[in-house]
C-alpha positions in Angstrom: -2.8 -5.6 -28.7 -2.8 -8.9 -27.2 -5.8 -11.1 -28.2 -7.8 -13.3 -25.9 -6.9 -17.2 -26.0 -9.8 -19.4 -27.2 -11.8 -20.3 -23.9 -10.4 -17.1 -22.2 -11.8 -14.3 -21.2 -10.5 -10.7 -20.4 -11.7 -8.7 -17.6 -11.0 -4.5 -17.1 -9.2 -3.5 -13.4 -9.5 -0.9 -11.0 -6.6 1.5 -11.2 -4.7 0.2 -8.2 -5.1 -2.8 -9.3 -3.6 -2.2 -12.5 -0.2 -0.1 -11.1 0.3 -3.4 -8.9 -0.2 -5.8 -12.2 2.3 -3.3 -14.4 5.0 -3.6 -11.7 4.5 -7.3 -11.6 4.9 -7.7 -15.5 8.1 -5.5 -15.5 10.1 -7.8 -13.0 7.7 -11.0 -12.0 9.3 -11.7 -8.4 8.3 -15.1 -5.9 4.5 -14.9 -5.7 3.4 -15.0 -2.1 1.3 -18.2 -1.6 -2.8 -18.3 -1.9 -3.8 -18.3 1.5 -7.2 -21.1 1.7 -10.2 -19.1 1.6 -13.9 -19.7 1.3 -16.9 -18.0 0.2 -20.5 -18.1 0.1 -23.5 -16.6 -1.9 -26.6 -16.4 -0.2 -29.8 -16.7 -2.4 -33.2 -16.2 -2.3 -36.6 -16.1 -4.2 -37.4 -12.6 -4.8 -40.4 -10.2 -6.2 -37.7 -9.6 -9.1 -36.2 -13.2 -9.1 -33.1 -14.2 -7.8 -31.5 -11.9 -5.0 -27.9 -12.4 -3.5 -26.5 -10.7 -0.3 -23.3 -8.7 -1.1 -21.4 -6.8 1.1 -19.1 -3.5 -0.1 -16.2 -4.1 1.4 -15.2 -0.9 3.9 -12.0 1.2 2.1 -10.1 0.8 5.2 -9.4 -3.5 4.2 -6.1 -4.5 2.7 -8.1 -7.0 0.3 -10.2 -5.7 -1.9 -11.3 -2.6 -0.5 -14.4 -1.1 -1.9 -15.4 -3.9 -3.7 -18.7 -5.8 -4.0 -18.2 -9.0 -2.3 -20.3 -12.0 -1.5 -19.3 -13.1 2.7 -16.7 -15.0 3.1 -12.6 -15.0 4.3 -9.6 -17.3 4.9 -9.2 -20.2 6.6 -8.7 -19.9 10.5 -6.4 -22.6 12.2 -9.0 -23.8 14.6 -11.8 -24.7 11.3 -9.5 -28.1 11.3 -11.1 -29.1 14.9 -12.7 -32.4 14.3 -15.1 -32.0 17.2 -17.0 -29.5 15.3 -21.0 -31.3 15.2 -21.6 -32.4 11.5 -24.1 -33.9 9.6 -24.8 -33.6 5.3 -21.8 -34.9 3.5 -18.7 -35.4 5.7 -14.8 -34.6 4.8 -14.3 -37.2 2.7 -17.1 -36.7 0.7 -16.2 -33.1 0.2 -12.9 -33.9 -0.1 -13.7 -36.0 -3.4 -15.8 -32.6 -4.7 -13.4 -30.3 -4.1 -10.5 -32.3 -5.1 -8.3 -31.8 -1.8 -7.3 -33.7 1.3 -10.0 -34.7 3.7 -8.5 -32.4 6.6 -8.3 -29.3 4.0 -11.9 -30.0 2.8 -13.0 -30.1 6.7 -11.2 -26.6 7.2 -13.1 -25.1 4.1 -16.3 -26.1 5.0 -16.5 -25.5 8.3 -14.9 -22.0 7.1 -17.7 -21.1 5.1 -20.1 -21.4 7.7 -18.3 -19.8 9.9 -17.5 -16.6 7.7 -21.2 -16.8 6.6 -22.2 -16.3 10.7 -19.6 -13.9 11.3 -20.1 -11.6 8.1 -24.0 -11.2 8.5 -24.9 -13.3 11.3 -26.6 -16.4 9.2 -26.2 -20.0 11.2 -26.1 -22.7 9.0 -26.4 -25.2 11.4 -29.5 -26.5 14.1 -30.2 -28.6 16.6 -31.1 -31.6 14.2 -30.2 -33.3 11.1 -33.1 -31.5 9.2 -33.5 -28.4 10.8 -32.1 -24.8 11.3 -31.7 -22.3 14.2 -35.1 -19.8 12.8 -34.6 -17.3 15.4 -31.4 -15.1 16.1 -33.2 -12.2 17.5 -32.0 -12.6 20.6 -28.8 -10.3 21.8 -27.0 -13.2 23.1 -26.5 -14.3 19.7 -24.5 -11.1 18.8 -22.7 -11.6 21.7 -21.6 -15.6 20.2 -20.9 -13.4 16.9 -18.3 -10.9 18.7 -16.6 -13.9 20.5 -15.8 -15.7 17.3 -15.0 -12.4 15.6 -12.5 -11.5 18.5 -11.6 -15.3 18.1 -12.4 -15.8 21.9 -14.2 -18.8 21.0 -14.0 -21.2 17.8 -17.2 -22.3 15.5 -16.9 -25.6 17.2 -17.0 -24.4 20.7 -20.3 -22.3 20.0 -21.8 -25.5 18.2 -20.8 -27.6 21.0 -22.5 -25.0 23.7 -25.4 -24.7 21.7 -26.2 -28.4 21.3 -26.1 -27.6 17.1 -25.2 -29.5 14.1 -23.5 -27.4 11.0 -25.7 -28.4 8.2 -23.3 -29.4 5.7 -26.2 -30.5 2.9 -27.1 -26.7 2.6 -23.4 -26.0 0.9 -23.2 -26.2 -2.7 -19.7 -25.8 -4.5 -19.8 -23.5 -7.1 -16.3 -22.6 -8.2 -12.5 -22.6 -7.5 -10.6 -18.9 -8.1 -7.0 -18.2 -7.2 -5.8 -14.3 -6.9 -3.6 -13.9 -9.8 0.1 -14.3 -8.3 0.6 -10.2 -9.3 -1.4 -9.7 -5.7 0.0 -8.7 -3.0 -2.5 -10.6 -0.8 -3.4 -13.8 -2.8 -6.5 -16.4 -1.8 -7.1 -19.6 -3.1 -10.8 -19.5 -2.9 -13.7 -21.8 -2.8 -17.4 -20.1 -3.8 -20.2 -22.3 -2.4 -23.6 -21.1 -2.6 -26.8 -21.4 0.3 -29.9 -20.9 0.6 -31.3 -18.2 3.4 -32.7 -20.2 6.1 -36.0 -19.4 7.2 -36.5 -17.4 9.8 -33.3 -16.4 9.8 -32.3 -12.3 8.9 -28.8 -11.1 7.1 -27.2 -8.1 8.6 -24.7 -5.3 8.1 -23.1 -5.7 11.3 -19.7 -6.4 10.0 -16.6 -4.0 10.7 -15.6 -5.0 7.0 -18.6 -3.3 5.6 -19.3 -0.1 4.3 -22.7 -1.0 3.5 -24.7 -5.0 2.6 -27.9 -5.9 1.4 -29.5 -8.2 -0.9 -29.5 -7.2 -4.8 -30.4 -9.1 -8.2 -27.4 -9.8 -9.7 -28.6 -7.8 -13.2 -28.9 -5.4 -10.4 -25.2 -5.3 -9.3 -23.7 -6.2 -12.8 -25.3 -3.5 -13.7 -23.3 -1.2 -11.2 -20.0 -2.7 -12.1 -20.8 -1.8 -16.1 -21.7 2.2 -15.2 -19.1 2.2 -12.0 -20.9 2.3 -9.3 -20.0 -0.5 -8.0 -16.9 -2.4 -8.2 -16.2 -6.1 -8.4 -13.4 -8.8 -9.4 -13.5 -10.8 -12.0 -14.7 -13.8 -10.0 -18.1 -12.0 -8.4 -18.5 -11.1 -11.8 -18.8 -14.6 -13.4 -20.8 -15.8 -10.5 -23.2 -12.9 -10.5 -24.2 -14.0 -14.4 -24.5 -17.5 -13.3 -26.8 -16.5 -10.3 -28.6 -13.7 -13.2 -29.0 -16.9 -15.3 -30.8 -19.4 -12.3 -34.1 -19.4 -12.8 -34.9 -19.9 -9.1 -32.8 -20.5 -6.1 -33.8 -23.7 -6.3 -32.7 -24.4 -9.7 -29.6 -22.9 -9.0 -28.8 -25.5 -6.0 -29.5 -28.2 -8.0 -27.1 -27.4 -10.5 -23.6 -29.5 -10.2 -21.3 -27.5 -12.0 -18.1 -28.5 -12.9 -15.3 -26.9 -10.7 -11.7 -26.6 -11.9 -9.1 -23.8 -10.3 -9.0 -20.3 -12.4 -5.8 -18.0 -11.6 -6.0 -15.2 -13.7 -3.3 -13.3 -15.2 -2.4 -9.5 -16.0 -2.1 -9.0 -19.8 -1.0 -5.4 -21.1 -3.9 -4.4 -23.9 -4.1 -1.3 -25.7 -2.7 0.4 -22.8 -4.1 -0.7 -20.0 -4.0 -4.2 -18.0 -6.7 -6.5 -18.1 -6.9 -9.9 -16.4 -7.3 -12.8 -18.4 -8.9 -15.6 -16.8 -9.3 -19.2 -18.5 -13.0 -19.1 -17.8 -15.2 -21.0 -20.9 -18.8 -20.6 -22.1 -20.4 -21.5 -19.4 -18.5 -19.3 -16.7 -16.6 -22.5 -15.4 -13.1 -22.7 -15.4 -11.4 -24.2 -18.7 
């Protein structure tokens, strides 16, 4: 048995998951590089407390099929365009947060809001500096969903049409993870967390989803423990961070400290855990 480093911590896999980790750790090969991905958890005040929208991923996805996931996905060439209407903290000043470039911090920004609109059709932007779209009843906003889903049209192209701003100021960065380089398909991903705007309704009308809602995360951790649900290690650390915010609120105003966390498959009493360098307080070591 392999023990746990000080300031580590192990987490069980899936079974497919584990055949691809075993293979790995009999003859390592040339990882195949983290493709820039971002991700965001939606909160909300709740009868029960906290809720986040999730989304179970449909079996048919190469990535993580099956699994509990918050809404989110890699970084599309066109989230560099500069034209894209901003206002809240600009590149550089997300650059300095997340510790990249000010053209790679634009891309993963603008990414997340994108994702957040195509997953379940939640607009982080309006037509002002302090104010959001409260109404996306109307079908013509499905139709602006299906065009940047078939990538007829970019994010900035629909802002730009719509005479919106993205709302920058309603991102907060919560964490850096990297897909452990035993992955087939690896993503080196940025979790930011939002409030749901007002007004404003998530969906399920993603083809990656099998099924989305909103949940308390004692709720879904609860699933992953008895197996009804199945998540990776990283939803799993931020799912206790969102079961220990005492509010939405409280949990935007919290500036945790981000550092990248790669985990790594370790054989233990005969099976294969990951072991991710993740301290006390969830955050990477």
């Amino acid at each position: 048995m392999t023990e746990p480093l000080a300031g580590h911590r192990d987490f069980p896999v899936p079974a497919p998951v584990a055949a691809a980790a075993r293979a790995w750790l009999a003859g390592p090969g040339q990882p195949p590089p983290a493709r820039p991905a971002a991700t965001v958890m939606l909160v909300r005040d709740g009868e029960p407390g906290v809720e986040v929208f999730v989304i179970r991923r449909a079996s048919s996805m190469a990535f993580a099929p099956d699994m509990t996931v918050f809404p989110g996905g890699g970084v599309d060439p066109r989230d560099a365009d500069p034209q894209v209407p901003w206002t809240g903290p600009g590149p550089q000043e997300w650059a300095r947060s997340l510790g990249v470039g000010s053209d790679e911090a634009r891309e993963l920004v603008i990414a997340a809001a994108r994702e957040v609109f195509e997953e379940c059709g939640v607009l982080l932007a309006g037509p002002h500096a302090d104010s959001v779209v409260s109404d996306l009843t109307d079908p013509v906003w499905d139709r602006e969903r299906d065009a940047l889903l078939s990538r007829e049209q970019s994010f900035a192209e629909l802002l730009i049409r719509r005479r919106l701003v993205l709302r920058t100021d309603l991102l907060r960065l919560r964490a850096h993870w990297i897909t452990p380089e035993c992955e087939p398909r690896r993503y080196d991903t940025w979790f930011f967390a939002a409030l749901m705007p007002e007004g404003q309704r998530a969906d399920d009308r993603s083809s990656e989803a099998a099924a989305a809602g909103w949940l308390t995360p004692a709720t879904a951790l609860a699933a992953h423990q008895d197996g009804s649900a199945v998540m990776l290690p990283p939803t799993v650390v931020m799912m206790e961070q969102l079961a220990a915010a005492g509010s939405a609120a409280a949990l935007l105003g919290e500036r945790p400290r981000v550092r990248p966390v790669m985990p790594w498959p370790v054989e233990q009493d005969g099976s294969v855990v990951m072991r991710s360098p993740v301290g006390p307080d969830g955050h990477g070591v």
